[in-house]
BALOBA-1460 file (C-alpha; in Angstrom, 3 decimals):
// residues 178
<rec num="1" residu="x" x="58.148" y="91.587" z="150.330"/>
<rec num="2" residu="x" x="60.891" y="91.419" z="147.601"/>
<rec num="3" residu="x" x="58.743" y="89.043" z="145.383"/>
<rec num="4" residu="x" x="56.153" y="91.776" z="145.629"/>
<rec num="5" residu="x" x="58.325" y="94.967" z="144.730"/>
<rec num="6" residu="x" x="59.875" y="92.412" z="141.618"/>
<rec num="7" residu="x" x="56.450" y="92.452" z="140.603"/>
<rec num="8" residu="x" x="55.668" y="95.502" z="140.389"/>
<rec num="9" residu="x" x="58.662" y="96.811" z="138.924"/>
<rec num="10" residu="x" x="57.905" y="94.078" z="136.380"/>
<rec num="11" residu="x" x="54.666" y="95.227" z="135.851"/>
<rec num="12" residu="x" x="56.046" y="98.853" z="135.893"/>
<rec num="13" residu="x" x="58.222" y="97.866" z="133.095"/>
<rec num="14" residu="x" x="55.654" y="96.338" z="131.515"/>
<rec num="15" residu="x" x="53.247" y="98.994" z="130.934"/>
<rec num="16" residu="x" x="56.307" y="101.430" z="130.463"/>
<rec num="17" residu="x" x="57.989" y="99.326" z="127.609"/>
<rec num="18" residu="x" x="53.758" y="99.031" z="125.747"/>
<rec num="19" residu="x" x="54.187" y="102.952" z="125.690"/>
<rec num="20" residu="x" x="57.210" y="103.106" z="124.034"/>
<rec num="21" residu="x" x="55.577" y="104.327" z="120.400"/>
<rec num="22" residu="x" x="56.079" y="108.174" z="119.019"/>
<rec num="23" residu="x" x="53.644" y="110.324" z="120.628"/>
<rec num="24" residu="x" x="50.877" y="112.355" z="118.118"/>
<rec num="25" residu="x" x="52.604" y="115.500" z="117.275"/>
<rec num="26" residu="x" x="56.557" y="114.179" z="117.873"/>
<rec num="27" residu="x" x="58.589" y="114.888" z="114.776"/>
<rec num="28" residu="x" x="58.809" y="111.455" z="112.468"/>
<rec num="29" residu="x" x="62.543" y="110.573" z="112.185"/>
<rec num="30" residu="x" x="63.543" y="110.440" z="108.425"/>
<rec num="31" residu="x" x="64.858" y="107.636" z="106.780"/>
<rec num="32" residu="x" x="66.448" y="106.453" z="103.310"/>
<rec num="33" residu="x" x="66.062" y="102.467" z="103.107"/>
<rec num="34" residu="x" x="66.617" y="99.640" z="100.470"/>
<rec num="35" residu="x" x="62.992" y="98.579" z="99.565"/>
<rec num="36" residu="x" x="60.944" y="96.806" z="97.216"/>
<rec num="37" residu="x" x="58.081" y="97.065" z="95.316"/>
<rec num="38" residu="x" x="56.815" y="93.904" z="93.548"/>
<rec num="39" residu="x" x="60.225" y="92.486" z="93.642"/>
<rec num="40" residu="x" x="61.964" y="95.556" z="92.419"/>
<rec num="41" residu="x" x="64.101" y="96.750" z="94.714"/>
<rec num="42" residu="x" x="64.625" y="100.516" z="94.970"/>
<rec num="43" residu="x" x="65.811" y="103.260" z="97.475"/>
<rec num="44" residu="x" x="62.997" y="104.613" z="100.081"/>
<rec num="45" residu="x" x="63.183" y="107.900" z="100.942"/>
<rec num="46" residu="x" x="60.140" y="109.278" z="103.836"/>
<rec num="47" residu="x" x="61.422" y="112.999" z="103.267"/>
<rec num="48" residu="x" x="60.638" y="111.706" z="99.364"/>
<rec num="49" residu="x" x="57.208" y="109.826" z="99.840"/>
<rec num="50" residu="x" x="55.887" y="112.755" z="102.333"/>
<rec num="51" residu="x" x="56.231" y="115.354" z="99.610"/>
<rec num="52" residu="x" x="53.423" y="113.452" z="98.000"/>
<rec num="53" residu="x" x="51.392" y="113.536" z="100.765"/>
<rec num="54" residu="x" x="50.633" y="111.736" z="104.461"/>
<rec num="55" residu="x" x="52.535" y="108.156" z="104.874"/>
<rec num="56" residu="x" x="50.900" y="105.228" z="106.716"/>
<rec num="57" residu="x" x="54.091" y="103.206" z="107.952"/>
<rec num="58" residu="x" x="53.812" y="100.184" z="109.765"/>
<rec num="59" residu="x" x="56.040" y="97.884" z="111.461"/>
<rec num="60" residu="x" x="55.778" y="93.950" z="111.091"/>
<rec num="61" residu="x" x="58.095" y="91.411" z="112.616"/>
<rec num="62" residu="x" x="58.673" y="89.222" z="109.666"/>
<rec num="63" residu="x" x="57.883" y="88.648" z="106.338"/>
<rec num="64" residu="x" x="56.160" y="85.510" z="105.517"/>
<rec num="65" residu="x" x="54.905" y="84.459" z="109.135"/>
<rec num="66" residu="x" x="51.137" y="84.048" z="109.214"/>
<rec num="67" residu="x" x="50.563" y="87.519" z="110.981"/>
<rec num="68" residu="x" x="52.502" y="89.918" z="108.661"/>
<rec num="69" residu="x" x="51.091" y="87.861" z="105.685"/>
<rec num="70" residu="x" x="47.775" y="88.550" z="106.906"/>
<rec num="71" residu="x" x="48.348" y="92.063" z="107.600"/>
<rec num="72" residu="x" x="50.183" y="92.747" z="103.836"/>
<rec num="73" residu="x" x="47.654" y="91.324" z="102.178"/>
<rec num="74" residu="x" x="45.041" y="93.308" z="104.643"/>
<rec num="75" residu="x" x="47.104" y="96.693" z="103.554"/>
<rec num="76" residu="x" x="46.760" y="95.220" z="99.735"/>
<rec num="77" residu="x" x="43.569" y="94.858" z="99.725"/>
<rec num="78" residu="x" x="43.057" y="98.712" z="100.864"/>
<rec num="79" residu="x" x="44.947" y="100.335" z="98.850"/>
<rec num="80" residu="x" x="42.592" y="101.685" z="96.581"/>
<rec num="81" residu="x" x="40.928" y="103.713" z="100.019"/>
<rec num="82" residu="x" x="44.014" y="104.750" z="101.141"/>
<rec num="83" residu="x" x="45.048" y="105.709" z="97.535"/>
<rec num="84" residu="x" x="41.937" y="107.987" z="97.236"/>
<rec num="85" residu="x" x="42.869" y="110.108" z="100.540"/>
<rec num="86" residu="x" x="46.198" y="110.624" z="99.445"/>
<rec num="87" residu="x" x="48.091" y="108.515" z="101.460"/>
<rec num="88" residu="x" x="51.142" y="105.965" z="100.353"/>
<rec num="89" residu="x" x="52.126" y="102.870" z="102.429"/>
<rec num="90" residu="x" x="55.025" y="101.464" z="103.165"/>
<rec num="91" residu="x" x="56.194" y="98.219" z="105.398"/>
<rec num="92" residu="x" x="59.011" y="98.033" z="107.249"/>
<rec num="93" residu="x" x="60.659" y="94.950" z="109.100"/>
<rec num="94" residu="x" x="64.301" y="93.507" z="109.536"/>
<rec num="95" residu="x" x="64.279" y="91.219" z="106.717"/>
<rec num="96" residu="x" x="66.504" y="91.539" z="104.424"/>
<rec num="97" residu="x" x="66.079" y="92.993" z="101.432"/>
<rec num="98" residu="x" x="65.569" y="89.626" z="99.209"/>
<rec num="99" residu="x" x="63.370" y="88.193" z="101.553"/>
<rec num="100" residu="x" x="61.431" y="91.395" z="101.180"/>
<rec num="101" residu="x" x="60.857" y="91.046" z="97.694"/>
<rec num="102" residu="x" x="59.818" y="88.070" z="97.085"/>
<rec num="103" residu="x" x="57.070" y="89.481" z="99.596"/>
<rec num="104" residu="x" x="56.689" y="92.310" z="98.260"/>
<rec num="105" residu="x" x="54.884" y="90.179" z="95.377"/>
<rec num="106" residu="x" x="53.575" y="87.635" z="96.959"/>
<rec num="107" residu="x" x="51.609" y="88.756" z="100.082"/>
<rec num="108" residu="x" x="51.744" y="92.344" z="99.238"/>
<rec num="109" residu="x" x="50.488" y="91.670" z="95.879"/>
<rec num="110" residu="x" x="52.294" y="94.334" z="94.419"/>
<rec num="111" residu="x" x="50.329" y="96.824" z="95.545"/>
<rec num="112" residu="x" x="52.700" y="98.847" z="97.899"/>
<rec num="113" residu="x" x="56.678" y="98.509" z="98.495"/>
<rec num="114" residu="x" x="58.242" y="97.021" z="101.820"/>
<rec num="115" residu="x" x="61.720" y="98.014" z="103.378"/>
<rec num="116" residu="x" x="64.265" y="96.671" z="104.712"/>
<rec num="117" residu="x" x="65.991" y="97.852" z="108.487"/>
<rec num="118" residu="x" x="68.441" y="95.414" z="108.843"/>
<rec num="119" residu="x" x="70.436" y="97.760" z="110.954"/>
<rec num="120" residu="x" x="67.059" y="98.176" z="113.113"/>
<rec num="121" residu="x" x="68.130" y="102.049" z="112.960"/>
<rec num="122" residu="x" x="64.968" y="103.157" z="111.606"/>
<rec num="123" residu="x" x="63.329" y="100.683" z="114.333"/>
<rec num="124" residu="x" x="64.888" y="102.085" z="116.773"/>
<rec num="125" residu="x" x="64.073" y="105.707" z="116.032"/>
<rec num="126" residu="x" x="60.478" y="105.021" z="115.850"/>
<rec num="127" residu="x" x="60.793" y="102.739" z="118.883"/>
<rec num="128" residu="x" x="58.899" y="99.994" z="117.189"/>
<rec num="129" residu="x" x="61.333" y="97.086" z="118.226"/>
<rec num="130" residu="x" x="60.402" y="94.477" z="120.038"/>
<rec num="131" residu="x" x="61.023" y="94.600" z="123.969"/>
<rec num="132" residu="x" x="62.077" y="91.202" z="124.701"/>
<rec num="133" residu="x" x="62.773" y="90.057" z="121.030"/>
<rec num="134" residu="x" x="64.689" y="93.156" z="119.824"/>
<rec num="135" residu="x" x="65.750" y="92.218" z="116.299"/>
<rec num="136" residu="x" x="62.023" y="92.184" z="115.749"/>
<rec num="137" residu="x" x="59.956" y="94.976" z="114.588"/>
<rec num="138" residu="x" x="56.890" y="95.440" z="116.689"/>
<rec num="139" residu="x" x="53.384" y="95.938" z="115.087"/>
<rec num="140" residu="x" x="52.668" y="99.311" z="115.235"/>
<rec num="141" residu="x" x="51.524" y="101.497" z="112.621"/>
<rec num="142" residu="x" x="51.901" y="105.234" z="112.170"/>
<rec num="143" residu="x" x="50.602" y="107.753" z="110.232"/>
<rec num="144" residu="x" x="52.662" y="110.828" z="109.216"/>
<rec num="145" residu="x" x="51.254" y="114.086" z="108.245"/>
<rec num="146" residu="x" x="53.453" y="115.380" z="104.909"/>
<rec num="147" residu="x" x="54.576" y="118.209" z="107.359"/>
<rec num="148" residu="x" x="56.298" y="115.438" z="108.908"/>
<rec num="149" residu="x" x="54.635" y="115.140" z="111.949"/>
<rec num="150" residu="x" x="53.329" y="111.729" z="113.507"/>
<rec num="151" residu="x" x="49.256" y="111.940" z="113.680"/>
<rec num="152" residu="x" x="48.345" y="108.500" z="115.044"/>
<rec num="153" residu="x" x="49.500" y="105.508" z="116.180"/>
<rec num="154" residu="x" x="48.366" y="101.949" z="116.741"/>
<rec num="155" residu="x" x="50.338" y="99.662" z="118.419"/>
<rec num="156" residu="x" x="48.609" y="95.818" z="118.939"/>
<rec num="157" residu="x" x="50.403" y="92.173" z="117.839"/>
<rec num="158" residu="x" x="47.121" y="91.606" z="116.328"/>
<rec num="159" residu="x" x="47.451" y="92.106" z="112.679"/>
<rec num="160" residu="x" x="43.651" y="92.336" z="112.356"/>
<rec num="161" residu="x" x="42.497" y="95.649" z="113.031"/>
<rec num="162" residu="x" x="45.911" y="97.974" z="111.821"/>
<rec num="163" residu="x" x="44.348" y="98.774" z="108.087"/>
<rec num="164" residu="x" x="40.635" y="99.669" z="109.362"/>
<rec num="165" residu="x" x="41.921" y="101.613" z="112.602"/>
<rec num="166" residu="x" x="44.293" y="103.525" z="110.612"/>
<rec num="167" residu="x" x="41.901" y="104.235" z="107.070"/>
<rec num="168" residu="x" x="39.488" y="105.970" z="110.365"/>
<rec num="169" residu="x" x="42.228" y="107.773" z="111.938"/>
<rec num="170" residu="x" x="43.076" y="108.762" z="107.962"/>
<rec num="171" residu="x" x="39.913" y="109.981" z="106.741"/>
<rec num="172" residu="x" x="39.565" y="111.857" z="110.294"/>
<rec num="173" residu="x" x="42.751" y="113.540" z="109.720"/>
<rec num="174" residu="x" x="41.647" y="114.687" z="106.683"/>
<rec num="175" residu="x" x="38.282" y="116.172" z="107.682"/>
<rec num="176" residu="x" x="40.450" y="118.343" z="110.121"/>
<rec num="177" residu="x" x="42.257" y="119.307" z="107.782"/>
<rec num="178" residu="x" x="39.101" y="120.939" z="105.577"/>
């Protein structure tokens, strides 16, 4: 009987902890974070990058494992499509900030800037830390309306399908908006 309630409470926690992401409509906490941009490191501002219009901002564990350099170079490669409906990109993990730009060059080819939460405050705020690895970023991707307002989000360890699931949820946002 207690193995059975330790399960389900595990399970509860579980499926609980896989929910954890902003909800579609929540407010998008702001954030001003060291960054680079094909190994120039700058200042990051959302309240900045929204004024230009929506912001697709995704969360990767670690720069430089096979995953997130799959994913970068994914988000590289579609930057011209998310270019032409307006949005920016930005990457943000717990790597610090020279680690980030030497991958800012490399794997993201230059082609969008990457940030660094060391603190894991701006992690935390978009609850997009790892559950049982916490000074990991989880991979999950948002996209935030320039009103500031979170309109999707995809949360999967597979770095496969973050760039064509959010360009659909992108160009869908935008036909609403019409």
């Amino acid at each position: 009987m207690k193995r059975a309630l330790a399960l389900v409470l595990m399970l509860l926690s579980v499926s609980w902890s896989a929910q954890a992401a902003l909800d579609v409509g929540e407010p998008a906490p702001n954030f001003a974070v060291p960054a680079a941009l094909d190994g120039k490191v700058f200042r990051y501002s959302l309240s900045d990058a929204l004024s230009k219009g929506p912001v697709v901002l995704y969360f990767f564990p670690a720069a430089f494992s096979i995953g997130c350099s799959i994913e970068a170079h994914a988000f590289a490669e579609a930057m011209d499509k998310f270019s032409a409906l307006g949005a920016t990109v930005i990457g943000v993990s717990g790597d610090d900030i020279d680690t980030l730009s030497r991958f800012s060059s490399q794997a993201c080819q230059g082609r969008f800037p990457v940030a660094s939460d060391e603190a894991r405050s701006v992690m935390k705020s978009y609850d997009a830390q790892m559950t049982t690895r916490p000074e990991y970023a989880n991979r999950i991707t948002y996209i935030v309306a320039p009103n500031g307002t979170v309109v999707y989000q995809y949360a999967s360890l597979n770095p496969l399908r973050h760039v064509d699931k959010t360009l659909a949820a992108l160009r869908e946002w935008a036909q609403q908006k019409k």
